[in-house]
PASETOR-20474 format. One record per residue (C-alpha): residue number from 1; x, y negated, z. Coordinates in steps of 0.5 Angstrom, whole numbers. Layout:
REM PASETOR-20474
+-----+-------+-------+-------+
! num !     x !     y !     z !
+-----+-------+-------+-------+
! NUM !     X !     Y !     Z !
...
+-----+-------+-------+-------+
***
This chain:
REM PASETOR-20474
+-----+-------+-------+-------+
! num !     x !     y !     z !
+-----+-------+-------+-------+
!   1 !     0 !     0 !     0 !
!   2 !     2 !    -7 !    -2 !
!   3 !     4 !   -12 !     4 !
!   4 !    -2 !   -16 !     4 !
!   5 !     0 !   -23 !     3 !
!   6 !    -3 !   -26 !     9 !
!   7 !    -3 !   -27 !    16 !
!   8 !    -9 !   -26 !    19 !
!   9 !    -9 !   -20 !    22 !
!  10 !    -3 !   -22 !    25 !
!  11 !    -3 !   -29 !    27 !
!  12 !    -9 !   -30 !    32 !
!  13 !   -12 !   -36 !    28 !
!  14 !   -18 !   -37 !    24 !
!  15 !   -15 !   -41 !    18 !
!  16 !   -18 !   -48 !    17 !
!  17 !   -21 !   -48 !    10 !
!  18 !   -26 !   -41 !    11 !
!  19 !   -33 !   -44 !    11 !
!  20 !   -37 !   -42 !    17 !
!  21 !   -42 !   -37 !    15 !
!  22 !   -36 !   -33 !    12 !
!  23 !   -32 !   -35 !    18 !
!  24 !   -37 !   -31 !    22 !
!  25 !   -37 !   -25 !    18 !
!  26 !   -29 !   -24 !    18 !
!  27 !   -27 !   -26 !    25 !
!  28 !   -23 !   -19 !    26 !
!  29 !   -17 !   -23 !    23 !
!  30 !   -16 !   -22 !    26 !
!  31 !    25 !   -35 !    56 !
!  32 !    31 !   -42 !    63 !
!  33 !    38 !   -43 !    63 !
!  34 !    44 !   -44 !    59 !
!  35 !    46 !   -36 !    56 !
!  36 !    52 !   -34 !    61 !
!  37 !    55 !   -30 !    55 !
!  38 !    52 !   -29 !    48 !
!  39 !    49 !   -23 !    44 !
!  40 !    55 !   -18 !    43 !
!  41 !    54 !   -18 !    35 !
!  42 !    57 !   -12 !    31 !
!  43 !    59 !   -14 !    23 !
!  44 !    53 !   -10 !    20 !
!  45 !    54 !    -9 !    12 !
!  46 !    47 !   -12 !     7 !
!  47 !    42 !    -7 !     7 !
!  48 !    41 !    -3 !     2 !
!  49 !    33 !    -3 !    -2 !
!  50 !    30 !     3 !     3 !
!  51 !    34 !     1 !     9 !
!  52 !    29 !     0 !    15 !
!  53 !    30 !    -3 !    21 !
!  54 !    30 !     1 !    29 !
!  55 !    31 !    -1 !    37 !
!  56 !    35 !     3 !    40 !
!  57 !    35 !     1 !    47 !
!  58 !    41 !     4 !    52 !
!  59 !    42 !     2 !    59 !
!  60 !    42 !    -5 !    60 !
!  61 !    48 !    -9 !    62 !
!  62 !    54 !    -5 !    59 !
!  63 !    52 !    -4 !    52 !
!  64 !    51 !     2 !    47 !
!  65 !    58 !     6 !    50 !
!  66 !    63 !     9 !    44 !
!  67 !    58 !    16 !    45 !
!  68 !    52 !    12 !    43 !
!  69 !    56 !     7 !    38 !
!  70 !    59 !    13 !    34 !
!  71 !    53 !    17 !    34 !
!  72 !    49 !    10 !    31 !
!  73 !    54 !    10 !    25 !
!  74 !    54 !    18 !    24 !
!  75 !    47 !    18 !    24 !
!  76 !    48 !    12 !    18 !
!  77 !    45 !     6 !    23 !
!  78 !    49 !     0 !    22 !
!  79 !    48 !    -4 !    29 !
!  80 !    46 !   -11 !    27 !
!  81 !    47 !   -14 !    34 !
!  82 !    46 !   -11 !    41 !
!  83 !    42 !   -15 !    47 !
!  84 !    47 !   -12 !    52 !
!  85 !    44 !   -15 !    58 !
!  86 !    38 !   -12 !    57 !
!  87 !    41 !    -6 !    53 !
!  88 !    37 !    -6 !    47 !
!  89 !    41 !    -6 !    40 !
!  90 !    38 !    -7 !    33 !
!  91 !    40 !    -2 !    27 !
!  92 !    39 !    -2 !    21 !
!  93 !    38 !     6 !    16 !
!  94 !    37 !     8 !    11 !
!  95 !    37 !    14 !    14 !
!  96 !    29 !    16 !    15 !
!  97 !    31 !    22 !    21 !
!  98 !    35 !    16 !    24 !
!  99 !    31 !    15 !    30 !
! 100 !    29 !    22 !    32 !
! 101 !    37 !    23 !    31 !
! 102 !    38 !    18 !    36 !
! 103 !    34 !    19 !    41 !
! 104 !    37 !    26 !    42 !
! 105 !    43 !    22 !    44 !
! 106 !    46 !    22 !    51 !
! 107 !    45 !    15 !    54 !
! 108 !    39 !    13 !    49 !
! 109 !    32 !    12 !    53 !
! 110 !    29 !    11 !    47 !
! 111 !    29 !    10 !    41 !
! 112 !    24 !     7 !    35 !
! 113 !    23 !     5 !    28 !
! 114 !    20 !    -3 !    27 !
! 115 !    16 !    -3 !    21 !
! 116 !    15 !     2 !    14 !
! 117 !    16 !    -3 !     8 !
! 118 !    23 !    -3 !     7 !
! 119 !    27 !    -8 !     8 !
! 120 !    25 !   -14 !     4 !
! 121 !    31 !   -19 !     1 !
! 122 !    29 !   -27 !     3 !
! 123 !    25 !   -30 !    -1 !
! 124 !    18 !   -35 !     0 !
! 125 !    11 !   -33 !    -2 !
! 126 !     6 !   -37 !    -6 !
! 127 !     3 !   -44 !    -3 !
! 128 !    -4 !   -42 !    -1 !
! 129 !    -9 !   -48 !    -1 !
! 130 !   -10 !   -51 !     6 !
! 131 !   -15 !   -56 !     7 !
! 132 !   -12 !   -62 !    12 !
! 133 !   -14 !   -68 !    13 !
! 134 !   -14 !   -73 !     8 !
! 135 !   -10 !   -80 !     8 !
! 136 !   -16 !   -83 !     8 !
! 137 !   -19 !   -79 !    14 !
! 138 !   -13 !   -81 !    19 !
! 139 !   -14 !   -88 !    16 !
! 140 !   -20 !   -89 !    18 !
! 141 !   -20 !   -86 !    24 !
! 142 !   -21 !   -90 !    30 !
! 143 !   -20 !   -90 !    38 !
! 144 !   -21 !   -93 !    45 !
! 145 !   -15 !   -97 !    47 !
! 146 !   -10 !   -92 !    50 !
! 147 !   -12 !   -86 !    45 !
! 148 !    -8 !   -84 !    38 !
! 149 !   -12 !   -85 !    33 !
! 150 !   -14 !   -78 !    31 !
! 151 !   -15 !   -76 !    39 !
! 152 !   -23 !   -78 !    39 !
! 153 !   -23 !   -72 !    34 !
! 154 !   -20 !   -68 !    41 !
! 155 !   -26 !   -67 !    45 !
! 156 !   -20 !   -60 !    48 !
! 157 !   -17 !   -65 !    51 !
! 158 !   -23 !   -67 !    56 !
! 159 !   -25 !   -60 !    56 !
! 160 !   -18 !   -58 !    60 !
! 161 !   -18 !   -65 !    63 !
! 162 !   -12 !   -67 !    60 !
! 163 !   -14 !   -74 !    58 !
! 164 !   -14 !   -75 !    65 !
! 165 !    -8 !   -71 !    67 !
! 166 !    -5 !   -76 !    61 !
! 167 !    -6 !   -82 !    66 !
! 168 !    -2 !   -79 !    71 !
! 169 !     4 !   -76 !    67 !
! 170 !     5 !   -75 !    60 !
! 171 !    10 !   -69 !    63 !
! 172 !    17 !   -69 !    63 !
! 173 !    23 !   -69 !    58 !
! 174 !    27 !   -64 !    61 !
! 175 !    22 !   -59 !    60 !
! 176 !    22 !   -55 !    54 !
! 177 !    15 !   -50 !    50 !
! 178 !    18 !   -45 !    45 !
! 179 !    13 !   -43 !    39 !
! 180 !    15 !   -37 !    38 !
! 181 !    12 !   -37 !    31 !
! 182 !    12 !   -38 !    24 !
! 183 !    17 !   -44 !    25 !
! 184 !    16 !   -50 !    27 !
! 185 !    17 !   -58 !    22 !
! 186 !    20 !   -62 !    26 !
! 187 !    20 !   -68 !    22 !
! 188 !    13 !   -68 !    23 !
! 189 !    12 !   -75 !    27 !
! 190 !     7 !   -72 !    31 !
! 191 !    14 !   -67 !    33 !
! 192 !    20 !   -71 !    31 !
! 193 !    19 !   -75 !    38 !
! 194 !    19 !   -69 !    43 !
! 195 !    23 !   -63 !    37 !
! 196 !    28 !   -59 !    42 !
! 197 !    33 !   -58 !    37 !
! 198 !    38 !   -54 !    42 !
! 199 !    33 !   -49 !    43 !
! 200 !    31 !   -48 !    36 !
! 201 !    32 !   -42 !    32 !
! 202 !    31 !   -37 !    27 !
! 203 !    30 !   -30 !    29 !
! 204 !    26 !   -28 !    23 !
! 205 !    32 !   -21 !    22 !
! 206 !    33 !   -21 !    30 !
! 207 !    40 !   -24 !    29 !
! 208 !    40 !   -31 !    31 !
! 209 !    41 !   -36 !    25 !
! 210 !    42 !   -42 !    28 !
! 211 !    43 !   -46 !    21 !
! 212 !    41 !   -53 !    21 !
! 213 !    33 !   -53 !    20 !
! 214 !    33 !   -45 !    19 !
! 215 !    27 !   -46 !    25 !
! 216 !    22 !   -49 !    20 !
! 217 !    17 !   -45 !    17 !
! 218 !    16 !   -44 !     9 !
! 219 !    12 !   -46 !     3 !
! 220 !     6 !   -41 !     5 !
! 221 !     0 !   -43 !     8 !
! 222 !     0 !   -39 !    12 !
! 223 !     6 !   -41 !    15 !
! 224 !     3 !   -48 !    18 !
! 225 !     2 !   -43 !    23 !
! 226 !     7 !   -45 !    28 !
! 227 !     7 !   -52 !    27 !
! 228 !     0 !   -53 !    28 !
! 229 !     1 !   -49 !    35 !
! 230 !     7 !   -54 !    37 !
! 231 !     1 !   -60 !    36 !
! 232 !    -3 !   -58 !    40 !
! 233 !     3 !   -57 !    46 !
! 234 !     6 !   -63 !    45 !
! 235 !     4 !   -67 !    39 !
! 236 !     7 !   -74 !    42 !
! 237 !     2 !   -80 !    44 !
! 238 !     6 !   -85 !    40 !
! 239 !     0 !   -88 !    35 !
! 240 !     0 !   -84 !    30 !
! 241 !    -5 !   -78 !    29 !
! 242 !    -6 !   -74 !    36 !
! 243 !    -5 !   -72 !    43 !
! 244 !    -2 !   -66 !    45 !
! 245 !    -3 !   -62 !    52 !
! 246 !     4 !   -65 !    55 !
! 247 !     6 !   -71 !    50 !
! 248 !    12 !   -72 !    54 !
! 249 !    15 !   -65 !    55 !
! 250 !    20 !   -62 !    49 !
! 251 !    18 !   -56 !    44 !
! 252 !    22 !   -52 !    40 !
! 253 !    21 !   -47 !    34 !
! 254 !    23 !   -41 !    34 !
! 255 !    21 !   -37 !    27 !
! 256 !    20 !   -30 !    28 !
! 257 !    16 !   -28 !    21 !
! 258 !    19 !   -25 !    15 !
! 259 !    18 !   -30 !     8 !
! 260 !    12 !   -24 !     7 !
! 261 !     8 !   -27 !    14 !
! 262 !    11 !   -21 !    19 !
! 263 !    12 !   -21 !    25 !
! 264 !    17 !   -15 !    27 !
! 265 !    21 !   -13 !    34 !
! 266 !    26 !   -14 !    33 !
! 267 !    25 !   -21 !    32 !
! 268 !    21 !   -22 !    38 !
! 269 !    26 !   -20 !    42 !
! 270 !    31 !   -24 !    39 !
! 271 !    27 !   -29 !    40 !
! 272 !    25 !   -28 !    48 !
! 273 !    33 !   -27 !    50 !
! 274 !    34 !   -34 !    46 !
! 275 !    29 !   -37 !    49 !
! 276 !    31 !   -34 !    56 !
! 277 !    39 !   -36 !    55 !
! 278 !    37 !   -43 !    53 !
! 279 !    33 !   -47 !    58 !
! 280 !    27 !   -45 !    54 !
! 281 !    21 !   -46 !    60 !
! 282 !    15 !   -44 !    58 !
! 283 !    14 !   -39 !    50 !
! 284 !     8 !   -40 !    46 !
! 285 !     6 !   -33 !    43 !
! 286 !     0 !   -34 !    38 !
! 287 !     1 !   -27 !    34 !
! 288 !     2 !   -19 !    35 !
! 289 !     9 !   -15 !    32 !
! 290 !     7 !   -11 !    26 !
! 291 !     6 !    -5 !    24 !
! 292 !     3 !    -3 !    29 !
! 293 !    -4 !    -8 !    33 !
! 294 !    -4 !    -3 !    38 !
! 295 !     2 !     1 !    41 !
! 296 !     2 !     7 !    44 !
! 297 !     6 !    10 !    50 !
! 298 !     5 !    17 !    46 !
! 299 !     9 !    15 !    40 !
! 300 !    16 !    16 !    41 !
! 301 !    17 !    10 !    36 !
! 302 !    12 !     6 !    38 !
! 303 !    14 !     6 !    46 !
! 304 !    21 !     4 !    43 !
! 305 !    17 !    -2 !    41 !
! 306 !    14 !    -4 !    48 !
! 307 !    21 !    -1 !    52 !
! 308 !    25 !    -7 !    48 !
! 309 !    20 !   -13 !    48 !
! 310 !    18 !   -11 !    55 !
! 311 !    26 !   -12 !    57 !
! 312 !    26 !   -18 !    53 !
! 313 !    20 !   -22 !    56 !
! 314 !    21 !   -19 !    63 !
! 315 !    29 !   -21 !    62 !
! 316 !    26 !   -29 !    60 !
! 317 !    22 !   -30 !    66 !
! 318 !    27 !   -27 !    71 !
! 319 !    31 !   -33 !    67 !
! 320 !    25 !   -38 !    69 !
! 321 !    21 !   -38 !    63 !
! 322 !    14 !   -37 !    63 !
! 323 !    11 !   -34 !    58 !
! 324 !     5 !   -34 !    55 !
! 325 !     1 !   -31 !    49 !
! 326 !    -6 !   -30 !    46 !
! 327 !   -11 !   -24 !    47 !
! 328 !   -14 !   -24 !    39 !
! 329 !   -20 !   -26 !    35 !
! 330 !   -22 !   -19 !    35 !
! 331 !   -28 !   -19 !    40 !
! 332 !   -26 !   -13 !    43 !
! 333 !   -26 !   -11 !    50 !
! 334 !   -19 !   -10 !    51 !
! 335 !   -21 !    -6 !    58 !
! 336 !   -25 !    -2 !    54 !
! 337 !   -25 !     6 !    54 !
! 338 !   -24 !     7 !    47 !
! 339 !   -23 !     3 !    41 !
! 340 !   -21 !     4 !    34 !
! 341 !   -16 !     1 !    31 !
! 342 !   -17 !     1 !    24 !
! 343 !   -11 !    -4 !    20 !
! 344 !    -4 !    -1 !    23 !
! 345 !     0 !     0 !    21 !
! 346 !    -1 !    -6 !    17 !
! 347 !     5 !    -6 !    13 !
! 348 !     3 !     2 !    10 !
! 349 !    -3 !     6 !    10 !
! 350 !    -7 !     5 !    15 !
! 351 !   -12 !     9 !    18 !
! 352 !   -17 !     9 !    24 !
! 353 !   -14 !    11 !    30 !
! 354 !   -19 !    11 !    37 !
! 355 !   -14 !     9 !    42 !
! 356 !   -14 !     8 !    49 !
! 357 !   -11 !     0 !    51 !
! 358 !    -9 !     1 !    57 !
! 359 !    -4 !     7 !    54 !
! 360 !    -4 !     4 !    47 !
! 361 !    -2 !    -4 !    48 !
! 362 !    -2 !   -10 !    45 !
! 363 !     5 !   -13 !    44 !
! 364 !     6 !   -19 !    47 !
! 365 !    -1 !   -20 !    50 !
! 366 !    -1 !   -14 !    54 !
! 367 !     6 !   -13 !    56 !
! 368 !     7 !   -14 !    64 !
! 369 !     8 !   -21 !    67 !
! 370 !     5 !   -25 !    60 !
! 371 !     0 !   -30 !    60 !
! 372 !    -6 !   -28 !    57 !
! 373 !   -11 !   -33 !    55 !
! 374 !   -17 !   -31 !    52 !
! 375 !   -21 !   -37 !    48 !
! 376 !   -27 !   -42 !    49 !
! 377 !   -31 !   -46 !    45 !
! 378 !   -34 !   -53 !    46 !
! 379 !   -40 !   -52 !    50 !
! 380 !   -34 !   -48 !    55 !
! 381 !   -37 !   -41 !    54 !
! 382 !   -32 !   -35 !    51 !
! 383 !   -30 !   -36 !    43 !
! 384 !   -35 !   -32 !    39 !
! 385 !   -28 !   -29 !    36 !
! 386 !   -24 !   -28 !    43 !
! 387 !   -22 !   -22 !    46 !
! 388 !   -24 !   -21 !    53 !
! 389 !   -22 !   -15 !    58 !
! 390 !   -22 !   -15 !    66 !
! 391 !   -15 !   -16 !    68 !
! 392 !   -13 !   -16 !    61 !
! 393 !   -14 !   -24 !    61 !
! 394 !   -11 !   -28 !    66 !
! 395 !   -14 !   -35 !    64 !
! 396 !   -19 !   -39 !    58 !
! 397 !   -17 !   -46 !    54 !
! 398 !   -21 !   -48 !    48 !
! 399 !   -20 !   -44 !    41 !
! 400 !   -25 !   -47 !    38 !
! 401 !   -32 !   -43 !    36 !
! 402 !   -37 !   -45 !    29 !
! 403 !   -41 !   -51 !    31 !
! 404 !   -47 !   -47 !    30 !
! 405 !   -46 !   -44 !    36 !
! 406 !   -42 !   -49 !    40 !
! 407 !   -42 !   -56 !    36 !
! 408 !   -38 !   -61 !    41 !
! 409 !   -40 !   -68 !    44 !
! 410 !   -40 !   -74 !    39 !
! 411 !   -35 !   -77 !    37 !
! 412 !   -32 !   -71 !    36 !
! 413 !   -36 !   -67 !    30 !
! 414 !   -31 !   -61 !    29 !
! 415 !   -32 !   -56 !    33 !
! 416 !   -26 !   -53 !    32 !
! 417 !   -18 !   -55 !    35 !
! 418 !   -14 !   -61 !    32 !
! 419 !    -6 !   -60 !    31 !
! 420 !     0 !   -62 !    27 !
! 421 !     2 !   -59 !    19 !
! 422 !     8 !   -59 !    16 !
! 423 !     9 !   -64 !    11 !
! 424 !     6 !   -69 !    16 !
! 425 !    -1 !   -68 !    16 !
! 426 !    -7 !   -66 !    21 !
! 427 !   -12 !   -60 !    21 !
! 428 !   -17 !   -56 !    25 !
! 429 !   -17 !   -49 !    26 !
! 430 !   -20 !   -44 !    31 !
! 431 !   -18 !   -38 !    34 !
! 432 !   -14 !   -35 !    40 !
! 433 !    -8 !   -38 !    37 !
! 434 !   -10 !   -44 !    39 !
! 435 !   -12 !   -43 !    47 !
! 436 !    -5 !   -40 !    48 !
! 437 !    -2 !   -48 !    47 !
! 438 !    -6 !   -51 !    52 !
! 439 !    -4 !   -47 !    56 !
! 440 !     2 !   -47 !    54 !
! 441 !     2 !   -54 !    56 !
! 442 !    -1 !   -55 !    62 !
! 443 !     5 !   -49 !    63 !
! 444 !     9 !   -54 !    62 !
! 445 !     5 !   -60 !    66 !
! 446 !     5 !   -55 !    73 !
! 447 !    13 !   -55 !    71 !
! 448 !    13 !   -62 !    70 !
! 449 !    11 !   -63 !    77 !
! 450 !    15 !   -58 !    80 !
! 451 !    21 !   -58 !    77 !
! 452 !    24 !   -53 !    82 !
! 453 !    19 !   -47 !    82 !
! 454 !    20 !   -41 !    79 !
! 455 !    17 !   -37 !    72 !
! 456 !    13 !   -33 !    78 !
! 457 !    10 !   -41 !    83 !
! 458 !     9 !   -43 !    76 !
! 459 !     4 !   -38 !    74 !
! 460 !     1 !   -37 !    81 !
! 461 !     0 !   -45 !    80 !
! 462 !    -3 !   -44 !    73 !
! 463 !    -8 !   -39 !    76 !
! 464 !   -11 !   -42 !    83 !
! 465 !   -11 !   -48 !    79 !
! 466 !   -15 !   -46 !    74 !
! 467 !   -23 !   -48 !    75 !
! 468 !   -28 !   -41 !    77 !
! 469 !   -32 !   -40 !    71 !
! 470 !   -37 !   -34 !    72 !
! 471 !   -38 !   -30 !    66 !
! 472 !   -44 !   -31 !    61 !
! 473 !   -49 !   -27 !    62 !
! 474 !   -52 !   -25 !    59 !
! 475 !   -48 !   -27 !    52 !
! 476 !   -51 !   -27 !    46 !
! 477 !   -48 !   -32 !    42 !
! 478 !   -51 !   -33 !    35 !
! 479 !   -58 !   -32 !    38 !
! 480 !   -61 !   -25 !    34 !
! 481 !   -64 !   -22 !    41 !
! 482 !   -57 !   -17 !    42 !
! 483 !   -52 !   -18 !    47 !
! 484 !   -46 !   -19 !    43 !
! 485 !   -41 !   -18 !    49 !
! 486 !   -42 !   -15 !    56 !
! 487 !   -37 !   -19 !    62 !
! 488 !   -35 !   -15 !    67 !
! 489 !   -32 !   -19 !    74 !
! 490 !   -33 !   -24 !    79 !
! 491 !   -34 !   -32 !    78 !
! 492 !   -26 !   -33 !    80 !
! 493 !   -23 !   -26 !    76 !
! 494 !   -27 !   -24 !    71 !
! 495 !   -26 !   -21 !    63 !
! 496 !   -28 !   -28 !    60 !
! 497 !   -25 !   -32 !    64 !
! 498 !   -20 !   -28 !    68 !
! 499 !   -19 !   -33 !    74 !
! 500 !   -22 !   -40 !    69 !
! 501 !   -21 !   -44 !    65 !
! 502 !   -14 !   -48 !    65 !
! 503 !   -14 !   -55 !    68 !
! 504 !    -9 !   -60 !    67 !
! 505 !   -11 !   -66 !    72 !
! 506 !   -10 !   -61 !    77 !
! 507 !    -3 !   -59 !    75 !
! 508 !     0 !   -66 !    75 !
! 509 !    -5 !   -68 !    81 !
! 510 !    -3 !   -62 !    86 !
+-----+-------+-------+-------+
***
């Protein structure tokens, strides 16, 4: 099967240009200080056309050992790079036996390939049409006075009282959100102000490339992604366009999507071990890692797979930085039983699976320590689209929904959320993509007024700080008579909410 061309089931947003009835049909589109020693890297040769990338993970601290390195190059793996500290070393093979060999290997614990297409050379995918706002839209715009000129349209802000929290502190210039993402441009004038260029990266091949600009995204469409998520962050109150969440922090971009949109391992990890070596405070992870939407604990490839990107999350947050991630737009109940799991893997042929998702995870939302953020719309009720799951969702924040079902006060008329585009531009999109950076944000707002509090203070912040909302009961929200999704829990812990719905005016206030 041909990859496809588009990030949807990939990247947990709704794209802008979808009309709202169509919209509705196709939902299921679905770390903080300075690195003491760098990567140990291993010259690795160009892969060939049928080569494939694999994790190899071996105890952490020490790095692969002679037995394990001369096994790699024996079984035809070239090492790419080794996470030594947290003992997880990227291979490449054309060798498809190559992880079943290694994994025989003494001082191997696991070991997995990545993805099922082979590797791809580097080049771009064709510019998709994305409707953005037009020059005349964002000139007509008007304000109260104190507002960017676009921030009428932001009717999020006032949902997470960020406005409010805004008359108090815009946050602080030494606090750093990562978008771990499609890339981020930061010559954007809503970015450029706040744009960390230190701790911009891309990882995209699991390898650190630091090359001036290599963080920006591509020509794709779909690649705005991770530029619209940095302004929901951080876009600067400066007069021009919008407002972000935390006007007044840093964001970054670390790339981790393939020119084709995907969004492998290896370059997940890369990016949490960058962040964590890089005085990155708090990530944004809008996406799940291909092939594979859920991975299961019973595939010796697939458990690789959580193995590496839970040492590398775990390894960021034991480093400061909190991490934050979207639960989908699936509309399942990620507590439920069973699910079927019906497009992995994505980059082969795929097949149902009926899965268990609390033996088959979701990577990064699912990994332990995350954030994970569930999306409402403007009327403040869950997102038609979110996933949802008690003790799956930590917290809520707007993601916007169809104005049909949750149209937002005036001025605002979109119901969706408003962000950054490259080439300097505004657009809406909704999705959870876009509730994880608000609470990314307000992350970083809580580490702006406790600039000494550990990854673990800050999240407990976030949680107690959240305002309670009790689940909606019963949830119809298209209105037919049938219950669309069914919560589970308590006003102050629940599935759809998870302790509430983020509030920014506390995290600078308390």
């Amino acid at each position: 099967m041909t990859a496809p061309r588009t990030c949807s089931r990939r990247l947990v947003a709704l794209p802008l240009g979808m009309v709202m009835a169509t919209a509705l049909a196709i939902l299921p589109n679905v770390t903080a200080s300075a690195a003491e020693t760098a990567p140990t890297a291993t010259t690795a040769t160009t892969a060939d056309a049928t080569s494939l990338s694999y994790i190899v993970n071996v105890a952490t601290g020490q790095g692969p050992s002679k037995t394990v390195k001369k096994a790699i190059a024996d079984a035809g793996g070239t090492i790419l790079i080794s996470y030594d500290r947290i003992g997880v070393i990227v291979v490449h093979s054309s060798n498809r036996d190559f992880a079943r060999t290694i994994r025989r290997v003494p001082g191997v614990q696991s070991a997995g390939v990545t993805r099922n297409a082979p590797l791809a050379a580097q080049s771009t995918t064709e510019v998709g049409a994305t409707r953005v706002l037009s020059a005349k839209e964002v000139a007509s715009a008007q304000a109260s006075e104190g507002q960017d000129p676009l921030e009428p349209s932001q009717w999020d802000l006032p949902a997470i009282k960020a406005d409010k929290a805004h008359e108090k502190t815009l946050g602080s210039r030494d606090v750093t959100v990562a978008v771990i993402d499609t890339g981020v441009d930061d010559t954007h004038p809503d970015l450029a102000p706040n744009f960390d260029r230190e701790a911009s990266v891309n990882c995209a091949s699991g390898k650190p490339d630091t090359a001036d600009g290599a963080w920006r995204p591509s020509a794709s469409e779909d690649a705005a992604h991770g530029t619209h998520v940095a302004g929901v962050i951080a876009a600067a109150k400066n007069g021009i366009g919008m407002t972000g969440v935390a006007p007044g922090v840093r964001v970054a971009g670390i790339k981790v999507s393939t020119p084709a949109g995907y969004i492998y391992t290896e370059a997940v990890v890369c990016g949490f071990v960058w962040a964590a070596e890089h005085h990155v405070d708090v990530t944004n992870n809008s996406y799940y890692t291909d092939p594979w939407n859920f991975n299961c604990l019973d595939d010796p490839d697939q458990r690789a797979l959580v193995d590496a990107t839970t040492r590398a999350s775990r390894y960021a947050e034991r480093k400061g930085t909190v991490n934050v991630a979207a639960a989908g737009n699936e509309r399942r109940d990620l507590d439920a039983d069973s699910l079927t799991d019906p497009a992995s893997p994505n980059d082969g042929t795929p097949g149902d699976r009926v899965i268990d998702p609390h033996e088959c995870l979701v990577i990064p939302p699912q990994l332990p320590g995350v954030v994970t953020v569930a999306a409402t719309g403007a009327k403040g009720i869950k997102s038609s689209f979110s996933n949802y799951g008690l003790n799956v969702i930590d917290v809520a924040a707007p993601g916007g929904d169809s104005i049909l079902y949750q149209p937002p006060a005036a001025p605002a008329t979109d119901g969706r959320i408003l962000g950054t585009m490259p080439g300097g531009t505004w657009a809406f999109k909704s999705g959870t993509s876009m509730a994880s950076p608000h609470v990314a944000g307000v992350a970083a707002l809580i580490k702006s007024t406790h600039p000494h509090a550990t990854a673990g203070q800050v999240k407990a912040l976030l949680y107690s700080e959240a305002d309670a909302t009790p689940c909606t009961d019963p949830y119809d929200i298209d209105s037919d008579g049938k219950i669309d999704a069914v919560c589970k829990g308590p006003k102050n812990h629940n599935g759809f909410y998870g302790r509430g719905i983020v509030n920014a005016l506390s995290a600078v206030t308390k």
